[in-house]
C-alpha positions in Angstrom: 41.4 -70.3 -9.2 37.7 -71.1 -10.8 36.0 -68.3 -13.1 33.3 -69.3 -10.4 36.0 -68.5 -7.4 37.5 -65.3 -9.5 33.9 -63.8 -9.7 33.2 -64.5 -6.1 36.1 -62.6 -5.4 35.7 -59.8 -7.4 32.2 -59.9 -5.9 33.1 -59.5 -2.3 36.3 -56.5 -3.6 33.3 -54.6 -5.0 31.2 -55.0 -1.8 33.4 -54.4 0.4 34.6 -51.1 -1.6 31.1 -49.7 -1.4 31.2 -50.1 2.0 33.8 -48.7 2.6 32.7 -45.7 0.3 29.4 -45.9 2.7 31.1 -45.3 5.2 33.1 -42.7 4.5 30.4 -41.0 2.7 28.5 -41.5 6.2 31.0 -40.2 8.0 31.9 -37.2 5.5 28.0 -35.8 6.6 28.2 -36.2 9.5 31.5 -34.6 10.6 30.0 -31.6 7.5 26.9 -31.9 9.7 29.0 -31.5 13.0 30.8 -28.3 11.6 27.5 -26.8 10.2 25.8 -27.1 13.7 29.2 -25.4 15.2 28.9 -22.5 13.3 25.3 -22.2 13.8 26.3 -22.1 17.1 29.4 -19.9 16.9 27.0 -17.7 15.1 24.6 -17.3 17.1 26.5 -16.9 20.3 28.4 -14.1 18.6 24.7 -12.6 17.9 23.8 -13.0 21.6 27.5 -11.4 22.7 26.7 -8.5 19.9 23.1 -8.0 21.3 24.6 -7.6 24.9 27.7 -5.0 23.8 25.0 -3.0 22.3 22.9 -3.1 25.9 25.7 -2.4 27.9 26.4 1.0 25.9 27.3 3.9 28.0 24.9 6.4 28.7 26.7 9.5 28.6 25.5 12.9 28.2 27.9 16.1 27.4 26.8 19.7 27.9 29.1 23.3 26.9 29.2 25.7 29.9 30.2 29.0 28.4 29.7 31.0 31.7 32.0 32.3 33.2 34.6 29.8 31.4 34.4 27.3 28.8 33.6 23.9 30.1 32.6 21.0 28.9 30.7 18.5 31.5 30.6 14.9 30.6 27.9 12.5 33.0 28.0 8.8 33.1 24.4 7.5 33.8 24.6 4.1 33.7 24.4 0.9 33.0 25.4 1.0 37.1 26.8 -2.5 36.2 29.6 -1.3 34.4 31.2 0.4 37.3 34.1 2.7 36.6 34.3 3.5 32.9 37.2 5.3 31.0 36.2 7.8 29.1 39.0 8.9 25.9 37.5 12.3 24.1 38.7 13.5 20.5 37.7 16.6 18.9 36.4 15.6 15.2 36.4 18.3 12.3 33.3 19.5 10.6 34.0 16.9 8.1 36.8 14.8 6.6 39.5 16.8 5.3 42.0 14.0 4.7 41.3 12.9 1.6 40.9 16.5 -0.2 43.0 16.9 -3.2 45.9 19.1 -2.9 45.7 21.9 -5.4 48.7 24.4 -5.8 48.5 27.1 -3.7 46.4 25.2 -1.1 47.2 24.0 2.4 48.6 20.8 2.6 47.0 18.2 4.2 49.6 17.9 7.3 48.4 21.8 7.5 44.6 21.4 7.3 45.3 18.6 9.6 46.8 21.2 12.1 43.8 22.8 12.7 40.7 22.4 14.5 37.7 22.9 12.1 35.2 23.4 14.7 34.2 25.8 17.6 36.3 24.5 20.6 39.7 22.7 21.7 40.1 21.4 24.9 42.8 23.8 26.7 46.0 22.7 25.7 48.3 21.2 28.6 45.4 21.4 30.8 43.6 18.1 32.2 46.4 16.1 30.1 45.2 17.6 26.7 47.9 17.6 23.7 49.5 20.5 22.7 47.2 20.8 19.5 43.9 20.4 21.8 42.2 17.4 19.7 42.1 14.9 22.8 42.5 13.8 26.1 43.8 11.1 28.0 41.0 8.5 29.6 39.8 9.5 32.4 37.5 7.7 34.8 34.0 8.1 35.7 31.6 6.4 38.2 27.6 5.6 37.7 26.3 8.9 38.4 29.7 10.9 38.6 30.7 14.2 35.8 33.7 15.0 34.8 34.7 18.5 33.7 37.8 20.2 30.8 38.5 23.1 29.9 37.9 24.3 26.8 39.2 27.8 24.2 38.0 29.0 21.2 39.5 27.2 18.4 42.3 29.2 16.4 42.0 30.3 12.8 43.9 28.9 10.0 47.3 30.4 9.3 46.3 31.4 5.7 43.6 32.7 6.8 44.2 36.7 5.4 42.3 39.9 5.5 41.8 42.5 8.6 38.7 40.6 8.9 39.6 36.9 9.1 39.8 36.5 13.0 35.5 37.6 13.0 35.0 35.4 9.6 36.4 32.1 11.3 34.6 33.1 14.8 31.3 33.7 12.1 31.9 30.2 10.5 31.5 28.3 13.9 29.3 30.7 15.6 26.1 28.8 16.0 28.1 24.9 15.3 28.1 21.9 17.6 31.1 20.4 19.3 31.8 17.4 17.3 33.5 14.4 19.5 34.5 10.9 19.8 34.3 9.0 23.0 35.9 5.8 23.1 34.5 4.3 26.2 36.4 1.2 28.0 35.5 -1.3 30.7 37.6 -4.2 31.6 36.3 -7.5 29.9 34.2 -6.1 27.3 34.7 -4.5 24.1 35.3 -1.0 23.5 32.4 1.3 22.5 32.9 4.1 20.3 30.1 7.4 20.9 29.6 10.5 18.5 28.3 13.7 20.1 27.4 16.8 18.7 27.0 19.4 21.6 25.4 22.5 21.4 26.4 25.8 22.2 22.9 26.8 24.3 24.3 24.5 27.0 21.9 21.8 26.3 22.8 18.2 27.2 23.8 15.7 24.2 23.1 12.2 24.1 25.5 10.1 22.3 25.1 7.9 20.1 27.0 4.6 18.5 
């Protein structure tokens, strides 16, 4: 082969490599182009799925009747499109006590976690509630319906001493809101997860996310 032939050769080796590399250069942005425009649209579909959730939030309201038992009400007023909703209620404590350090001499965390820190407890055995009184089972409510549970007095700490430590814990919660959870569920949609703080003057409370 010719220097003339060789050259030629290398020539077209060269061309054809950078088209090659053209190509795959080409075909590199757009299949990066192709995945960028997915997850813009992944993205913004989860944004419109998000927005929704957060429309279709229950509208419950919970209210303390003290008179001539305690009762708490719960009402589900809409969205009327959800149809029946299950309702799951937890007690919470005043505030996080889990993650107090555990001096000598102190309760232990699995006995702070034994108690209530609040005003109320839902009666325990009654409407399903456990034997502690934290929570109770879902329970299902229809656009426009209440549901009612019974509730006690919350009890005092064990260690709790003195001739005067029944009034002291009934002083410490005298005038405090329930604190709850409700975990609200609806077939084909996410769960949504409401705090309350109800009153004692038997006031409604609107929950919030």
């Amino acid at each position: 082969m010719s220097i003339v032939d060789t050259s030629i050769a290398a020539l077209s080796a060269a061309l054809s490599g950078a088209a090659a590399y053209g190509a795959w250069k080409a075909s590199r942005e757009a299949n990066k182009a192709a995945w960028n425009a997915n997850e813009t649209a992944a993205s913004v579909a989860q944004i419109e799925r998000d927005r929704w959730h957060k429309e279709l939030t229950p509208q419950l309201r919970i209210k303390l009747q003290t008179d001539p038992h305690e009762v708490l009400y719960i009402r589900f007023d809409g969205p009327a499109t959800l149809g029946e909703l299950a309702v799951h209620l937890t007690i919470r404590d005043d505030f996080d006590r889990s993650r107090l350090p555990h001096l000598a001499g102190t309760p232990t965390p699995e006995e702070r976690a034994e108690v209530i820190w609040g005003p109320y407890r839902f009666r325990p055995r009654v409407n399903d509630a456990d034997e502690l009184g934290r929570s109770v089972p879902a329970f299902p409510l229809l656009p426009g319906d209440r549901h009612r549970l019974a509730l006690d007095p919350s009890l005092r700490p064990s260690w709790y001493q003195g001739d005067d430590r029944e009034q002291r814990w009934r002083d410490e919660y005298r005038t405090a809101p329930i604190r709850l959870w409700a975990e609200c569920t609806v077939p084909g949609h996410k769960p949504w997860k409401l705090a309350f703080a109800v009153p004692q003057d038997g006031s409604w409370a609107l929950g919030g996310a």
